[in-house]
Every structure is written in structure tokens, then in C-alpha cells.
N, C-alpha and C positions, 0 to 999 in steps of 0.2 A: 287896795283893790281886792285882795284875796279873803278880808272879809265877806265878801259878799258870795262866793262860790258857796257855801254850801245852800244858799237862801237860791242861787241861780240852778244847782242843780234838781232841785224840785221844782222848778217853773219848766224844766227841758220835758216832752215825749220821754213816754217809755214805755217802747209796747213788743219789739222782737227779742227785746234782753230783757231777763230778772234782773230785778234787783238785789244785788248779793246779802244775802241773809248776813244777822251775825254770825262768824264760822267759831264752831267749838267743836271737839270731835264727838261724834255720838256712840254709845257706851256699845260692847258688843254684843253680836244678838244671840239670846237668850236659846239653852237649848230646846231642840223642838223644833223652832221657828224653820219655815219652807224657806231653801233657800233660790237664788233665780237659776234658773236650769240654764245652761250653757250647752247649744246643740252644735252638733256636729253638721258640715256643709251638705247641703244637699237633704237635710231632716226634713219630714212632714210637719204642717203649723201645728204646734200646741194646744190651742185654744180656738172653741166654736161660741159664736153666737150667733141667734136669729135675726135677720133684718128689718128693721121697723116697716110695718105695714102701711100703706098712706089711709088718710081717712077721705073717704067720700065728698065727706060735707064738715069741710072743718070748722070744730066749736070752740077755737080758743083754751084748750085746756093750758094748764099753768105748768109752762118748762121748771125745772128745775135752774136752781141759780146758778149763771153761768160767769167762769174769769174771762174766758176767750171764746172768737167765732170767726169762722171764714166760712161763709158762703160761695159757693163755685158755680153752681146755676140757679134757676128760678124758685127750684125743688130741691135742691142736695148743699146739702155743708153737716159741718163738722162744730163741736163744742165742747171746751174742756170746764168740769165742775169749778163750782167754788164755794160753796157751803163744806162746813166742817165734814160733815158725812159724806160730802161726793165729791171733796179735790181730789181726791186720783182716781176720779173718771172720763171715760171717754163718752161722746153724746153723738151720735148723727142722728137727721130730718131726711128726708125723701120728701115731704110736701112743702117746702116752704118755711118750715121753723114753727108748722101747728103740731106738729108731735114729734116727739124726739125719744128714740131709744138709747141706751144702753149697749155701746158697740165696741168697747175695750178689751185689750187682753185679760182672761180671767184671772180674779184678781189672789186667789189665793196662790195663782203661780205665779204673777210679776211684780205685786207690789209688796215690799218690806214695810213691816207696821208705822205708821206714822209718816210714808212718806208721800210727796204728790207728785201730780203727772205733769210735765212740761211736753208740748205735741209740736210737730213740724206735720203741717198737710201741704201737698202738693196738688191735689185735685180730690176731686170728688170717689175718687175708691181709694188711692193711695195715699199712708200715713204713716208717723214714726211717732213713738212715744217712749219717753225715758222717765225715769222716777228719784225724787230726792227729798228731805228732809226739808220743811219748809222753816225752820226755826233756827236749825243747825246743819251742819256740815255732813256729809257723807264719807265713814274710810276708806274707801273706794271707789273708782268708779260703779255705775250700773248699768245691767244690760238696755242695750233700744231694741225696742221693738218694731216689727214692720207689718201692714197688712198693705195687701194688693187686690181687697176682693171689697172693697166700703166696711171693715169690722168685720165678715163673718169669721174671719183665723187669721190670727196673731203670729209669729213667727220672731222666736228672740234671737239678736244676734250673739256672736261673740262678746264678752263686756271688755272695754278697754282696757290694757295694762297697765296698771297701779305702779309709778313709783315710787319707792320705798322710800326716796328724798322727801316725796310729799305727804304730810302727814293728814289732809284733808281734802275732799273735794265738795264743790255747790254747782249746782245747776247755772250756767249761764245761757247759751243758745246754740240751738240744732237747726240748720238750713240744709235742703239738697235742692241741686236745680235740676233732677231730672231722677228717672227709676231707680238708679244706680248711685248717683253721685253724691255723698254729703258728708258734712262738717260738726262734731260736735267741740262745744269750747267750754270747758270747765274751769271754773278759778278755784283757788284757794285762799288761804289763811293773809289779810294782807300785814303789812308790814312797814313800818320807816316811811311812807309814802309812797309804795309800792302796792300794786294789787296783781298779783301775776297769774297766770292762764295756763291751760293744758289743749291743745287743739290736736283733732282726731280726727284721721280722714275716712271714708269708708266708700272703695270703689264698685261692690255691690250690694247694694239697697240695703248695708248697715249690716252684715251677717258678719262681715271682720274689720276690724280696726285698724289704722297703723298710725302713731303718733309722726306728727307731724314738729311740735312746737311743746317745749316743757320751761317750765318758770328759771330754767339757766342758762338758757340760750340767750347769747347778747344778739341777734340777729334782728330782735324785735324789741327795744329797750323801753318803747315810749307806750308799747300795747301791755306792758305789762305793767302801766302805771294806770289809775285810776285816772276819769270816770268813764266806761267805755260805754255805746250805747245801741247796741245790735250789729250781724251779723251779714253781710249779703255774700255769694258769691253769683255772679253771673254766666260762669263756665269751670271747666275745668282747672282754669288757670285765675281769671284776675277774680281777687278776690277785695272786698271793704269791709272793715267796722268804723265806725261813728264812733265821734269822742264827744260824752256828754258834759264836759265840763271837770275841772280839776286845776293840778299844779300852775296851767300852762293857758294862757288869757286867749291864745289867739283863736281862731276856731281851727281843727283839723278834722283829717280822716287820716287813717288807717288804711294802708294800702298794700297788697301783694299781689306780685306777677307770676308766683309760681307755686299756683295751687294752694298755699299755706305754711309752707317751708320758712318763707323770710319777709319782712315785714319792714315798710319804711312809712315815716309819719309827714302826708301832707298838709303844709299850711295852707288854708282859702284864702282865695283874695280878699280884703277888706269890700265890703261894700260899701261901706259910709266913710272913708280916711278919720273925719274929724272922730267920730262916735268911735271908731275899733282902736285907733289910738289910745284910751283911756276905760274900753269895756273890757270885761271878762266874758268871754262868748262860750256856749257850747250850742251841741247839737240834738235831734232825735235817731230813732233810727235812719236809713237811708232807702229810699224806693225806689225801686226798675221802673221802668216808665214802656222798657222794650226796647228794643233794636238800641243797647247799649246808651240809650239813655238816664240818669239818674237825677232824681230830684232828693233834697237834703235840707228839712228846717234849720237854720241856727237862730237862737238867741242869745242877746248881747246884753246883757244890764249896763247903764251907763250913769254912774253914780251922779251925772249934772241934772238929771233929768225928774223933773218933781214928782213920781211913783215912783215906786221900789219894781217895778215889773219894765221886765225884757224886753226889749223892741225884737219883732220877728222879722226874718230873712229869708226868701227862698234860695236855693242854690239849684243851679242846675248842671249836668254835663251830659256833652252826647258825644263823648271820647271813651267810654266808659270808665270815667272815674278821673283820666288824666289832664284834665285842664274843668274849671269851674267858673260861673257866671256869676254873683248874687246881685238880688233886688227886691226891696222892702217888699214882705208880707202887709194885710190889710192893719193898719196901727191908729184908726180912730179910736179905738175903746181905751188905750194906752193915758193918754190926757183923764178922762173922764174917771177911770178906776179908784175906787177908795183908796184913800195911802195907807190903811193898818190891817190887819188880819186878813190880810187875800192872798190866796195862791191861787195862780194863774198856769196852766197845760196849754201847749202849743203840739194840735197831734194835726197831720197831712197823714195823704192818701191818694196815691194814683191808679187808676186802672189801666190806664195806654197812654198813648205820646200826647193826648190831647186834656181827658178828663180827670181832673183832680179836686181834693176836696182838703179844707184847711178849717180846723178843727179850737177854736179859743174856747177856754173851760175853765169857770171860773168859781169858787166854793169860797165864800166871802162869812168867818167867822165872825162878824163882830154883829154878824145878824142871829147868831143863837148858836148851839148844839143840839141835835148838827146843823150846817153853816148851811145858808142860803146861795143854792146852786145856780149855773144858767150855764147856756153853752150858744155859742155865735158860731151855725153855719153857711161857711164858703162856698161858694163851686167854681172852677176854671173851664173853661172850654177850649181855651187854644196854648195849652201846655202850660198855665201858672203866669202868662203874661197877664190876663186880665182877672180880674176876682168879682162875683157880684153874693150879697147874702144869700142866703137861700130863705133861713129862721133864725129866730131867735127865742130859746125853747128851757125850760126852766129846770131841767136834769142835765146832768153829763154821763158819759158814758164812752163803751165800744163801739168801733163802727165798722161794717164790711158792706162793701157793695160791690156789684158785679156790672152792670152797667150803667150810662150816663143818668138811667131814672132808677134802679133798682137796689136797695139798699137795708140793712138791716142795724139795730143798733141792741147793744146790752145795755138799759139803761138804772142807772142809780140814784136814789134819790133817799137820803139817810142813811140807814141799813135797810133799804127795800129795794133789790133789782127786778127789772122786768125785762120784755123784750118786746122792742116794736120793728114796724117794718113801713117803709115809705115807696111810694110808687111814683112819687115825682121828685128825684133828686133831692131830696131834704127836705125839699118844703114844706111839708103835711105830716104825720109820722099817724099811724096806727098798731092798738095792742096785740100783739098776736098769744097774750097770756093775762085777761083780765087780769 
């Protein structure tokens, strides 16, 4: 059975966590080189920029290529680069996603040569960005940054304290649930079957640190094993990671009741007995739903089963986290799929306790380089009980949406990204960047 996890771990979501780089240390920096200013409490922001202006009458100009998007209203959201030249930038819109500025900390004071920006947005003015080494490992941590005004000024915190035990750090994931509250989680170098973490709490809006969790605490045994797959905290206290698949067949989460200090690994219930008895399951990230709700893809590869691809599962709970439901995600295309060169993404997405969206992506190599794409969208209406298509649309890609019609996608199609937007739920999509 454990052959097949590393073939199951790229079938799983992966969109609130990086994927851990190769870690090697990177060499030190060069004299000269700016280095990240560490302000004192109460400092003025650092860094100004203009806010993009809305255009009139908009013509589709051509966004720059984007890794990530969250849209918050009809007109505001946020984008981080992904072209060589612009991963460690920041992007917000004001109209809609037809022009996009340039809204990040200025770059010759935050960001170290070579490295990019991983972004936590909570709304539409407020944001945090931190910066790392996309190839290699970091000697220490780095500072995050905060704006409170949509981009105009930056404001770096404290950087977290490096220990000396650890000889590397990489970018894994930064959530706050609220102005004040957030969680950064760095890993390291892994090891023996171990992949272990550095978790940092910050109880105002990232200006100071306090380690929470370091790779020798036995408190957390099973979070510091590989493969974990994003980051939730829903309050103060109870906090999740997803486990993407690894050592350990069964599906879990990751769980803490107090704030990020200590950590225990729960098993889900089987949904199928005969299927999880003999599958290797993991999962994606994990989504709020609200009012302590959470919904949770797993997928299961079940070696009897004539594909090589994962049956999907949804999970739900509305204990916050502490007791779980599952029941098959849509598994018509499951039968039908090529049995050779297909890798198959299973991404979900909820906006409130009702509307949710289920994401199958599929990049089928044995049709050329590059592979012939498609992507099958879901929609739910009454919390993930029921699924109806929306399309069936011949790129994959991002997706954000803000309400039950309004939606945005990064889409990819070879090495060409674009960005479209749909006004009914999935089912139509338009260019918002010939």
C-alpha cells in the first residue's frame, strides 16, 4: 500500500500550504545587501504606495501572471505574482480584476534577493506578507509584514526568533482570524521520515512573535511528520492542519485546543469500511464554512479499483473540528478516466454554511506536452449534501468566489495564465485579460 502515497499525494489539493521546497541552506548575504528593518512598537509604516485607480470603462487590459487570488467584493481583492519577475509581488484591483496595481511593501526594503512572497489576506484592506527562498531554505526566519489601509503602507513586524538548533527555515503557512490574531508555521530540513515545524503566534497584527511549537517538542509528534496540508485556526484557541497523505493510511487532522501550544492527531471516520480498510487516504486543505463549521476533501486511492485515481470524500463538522461525517464527493469521471499519464486535483471551496464548490482537474499527458487539461465544475447548495455540474471547461486553474454567482478564476492552460470571471456560478466564464 505505501507505494502508492507518493502517486496519492499529488492527486490531493494544495492551495493554504506550500509545498516544501528542497531545503539546503542558502549561502550568506552578500555585503551591501539591505537588510529587513526590524521596527520598534508603536513605529510609523515604512513603505508608501498609490492605490490603483478604477477605470471608467473597462478594456480588459492584460493582468500580470498571477500564483494566487482572493477576491472579497465585487471590485476588491488581492493577488500575489507568479512570473519570474513578479513572485514577490503584491497585486490589488478596485474594479473587478480589470486593472490591477502594484500594492506591496517596497521592495528594496522587504524583500531579500531571490526570494518570494507568500500573502495571508483577510479582507479587502487588511494583509500580511512574509518572503522566502522559493528553491531553497531560509537561515532564518523573516520578517511579516502588515498593511491596514488596502497597500498604501507596509508596516514590518518583529522577525521571529531563530533557533540555533535549527539550521533552516521554508515558508509553509500564515492564517489570522481576525486584526490582531495569527499563526505563522515554518518547517525545516526533513529527516528519517520526519518533516518538522516552527509555529509562531502573533497576538498583534504580526508586530511580535512568540514561539509557540519547535521541531523538539514531543507534544506534537504526528504534525511533525510529513505530509501536512494547510493551516486553519478558527479562534483564539481551536486550531487545524490537514494531513495530506504520508506514513499513516488513514485519513487525519490535526488538532489543537490551545491556541498552538500542543497538538493531538485525529483519525476520520471511515466512510466506505470496505474501501478505507485497504486505501491510503489523505486530504486538502480544510474550510470554515462559519459558525464553526468545517468542510474537508479526503482522497482514498484504493488499489482494487481499475484507475490509478482517488475516490473523493467530503467531510464535514459543525463541532468545530471535533467529531466528523464523510460522504462520497461526485465519482462519475473516476470509471471513465484514462488509466496512464493522468494526474487528477481534487480542490473544494466554501463560502457560508450552504454554498460550496468542488473542483476535479485533470492534465492527461499521454495527450502531448503539455498535457491536455479539463476541469469539472461542482456547485452545492445546501452544505455539500447535494452536487449538480455547473461546466465542464478545458483549462484548470484558481478559484475565488465571493458569492453563490460571483467568481473569479487564474486560469492555466500550458505555460499561458489568464484570468477570467463568471457571473453565474461557474457556468459561463469570461476574459477579464484577452
Amino acid at each position: 500500500m505505501r507505494k502508492y502515497l507518493t502517486f496519492l499525494i499529488a492527486l490531493i489539493i494544495i492551495s493554504a500550504c506550500t509545498v516544501l521546497p528542497g531545503l539546503k541552506p542558502t549561502p550568506a548575504r552578500e555585503a551591501g545587501e539591505v537588510e529587513i528593518p526590524t521596527p520598534v512598537a508603536g513605529n510609523t509604516p515604512t513603505s508608501k504606495q498609490p492605490s490603483p485607480e478604477p477605470q471608467a470603462s473597462p478594456v480588459g487590459k492584460a493582468a500580470p501572471p498571477f500564483a494566487s487570488l482572493r477576491m472579497f467584493t465585487a471590485d476588491t481583492g488581492w493577488a500575489v505574482g507568479a512570473s519570474p519577475e513578479a513572485a514577490d509581488q503584491i497585486f490589488r484591483t478596485i474594479d473587478g480584476g480589470y486593472s490591477w496595481a502594484y500594492a506591496g511593501p517596497a521592495q528594496e526594503e522587504a524583500i531579500p534577493e531571490g526570494y518570494r512572497a507568500h500573502a495571508f489576506f483577510l479582507d479587502s484592506e487588511r494583509a500580511w506578507v512574509t518572503y522566502y527562498p522559493s528553491n531553497a531554505s531560509a537561515l532564518g526566519p523573516s520578517s511579516v509584514w502588515h498593511t491596514a489601509d488596502g497597500g498604501v503602507s507596509w508596516t514590518p513586524g518583529f522577525t521571529p526568533h531563530k533557533d540555533q538548533n535549527v539550521p533552516d527555515y521554508a515558508f509553509e503557512a500564515l492564517f489570522f482570524t481576525d486584526a490582531l490574531n495569527g499563526w505563522l508555521m515554518l518547517a525545516h530540513s526533513p529527516g528519517a521520515g520526519n518533516a518538522p515545524v516552527s509555529l509562531f503566534h502573533s497576538e498583534d497584527a504580526g508586530v511580535h512573535w512568540v514561539t509557540l511549537l519547535n521541531p523538539f517538542q514531543g507534544q506534537a509528534d504526528r504534525l511533525h511528520t510529513c505530509c501536512r496540508a494547510g493551516m486553519l485556526f478558527l479562534d483564539a484557541l481551536n486550531g487545524l492542519v490537514a494531513y495530506g497523505g504520508g506514513p499513516y493510511t488513514s485519513p487525519m487532522v490535526h488538532v489543537s485546543r490551545d491556541g498552538g501550544y500542543s497538538w493531538n492527531s485525529q483519525e476520520l471516520p471511515p466512510a466506505d469500511e470496505e474501501v478505507f480498510s485497504r486505501a491510503a487516504c489523505g486530504s486538502g486543505p480544510i474550510s470554515s464554512l462559519g459558525e464553526n463549521r468545517l468542510a474537508l476533501a479526503v482522497a482514498c486511492f484504493d488499489s482494487e479499483r481499475p484507475a490509478p485515481i482517488a475516490i473523493p470524500y467530503l467531510y464535514l463538522s459543525e463541532d468545530a473540528g471535533m467529531s466528523w461525517r464523510g460522504a462520497p464527493l461526485p465519482d462519475e469521471l473516476v470509471q471513465s478516466a484514462p488509466l496512464s499519464r493522468l494526474r487528477r486535483e481534487y480542490r473544494l471551496q466554501f463560502i457560508d454554511t450552504q454554498y460550496g464548490w468542488f473542483f476535479v482537474q485533470d492534465e492527461d499527458w499521454d495527450q502531448g506536452d503539455p498535457p491536455a487539461v479539463r476541469t469539472h465544475i461542482y456547485q452545492s447548495q445546501d452544505g455539500g449534501l447535494t452536487w449538480v455540474e455547473k461546466a465542464e471547461v478545458d483549462w484548470i486553474g484558481e478559484f475565488s468566489f465571493i458569492d453563490p454567482m460571483n467568481g473569479w478564476a487564474i486560469t492555466r492552460l500550458g505555460n499561458n495564465l489568464g484570468l477570467l470571471r463568471t457571473h453565474d456560478g461557474g457556468g459561463t466564464w469570461q476574459p477579464l485579460n484577452p
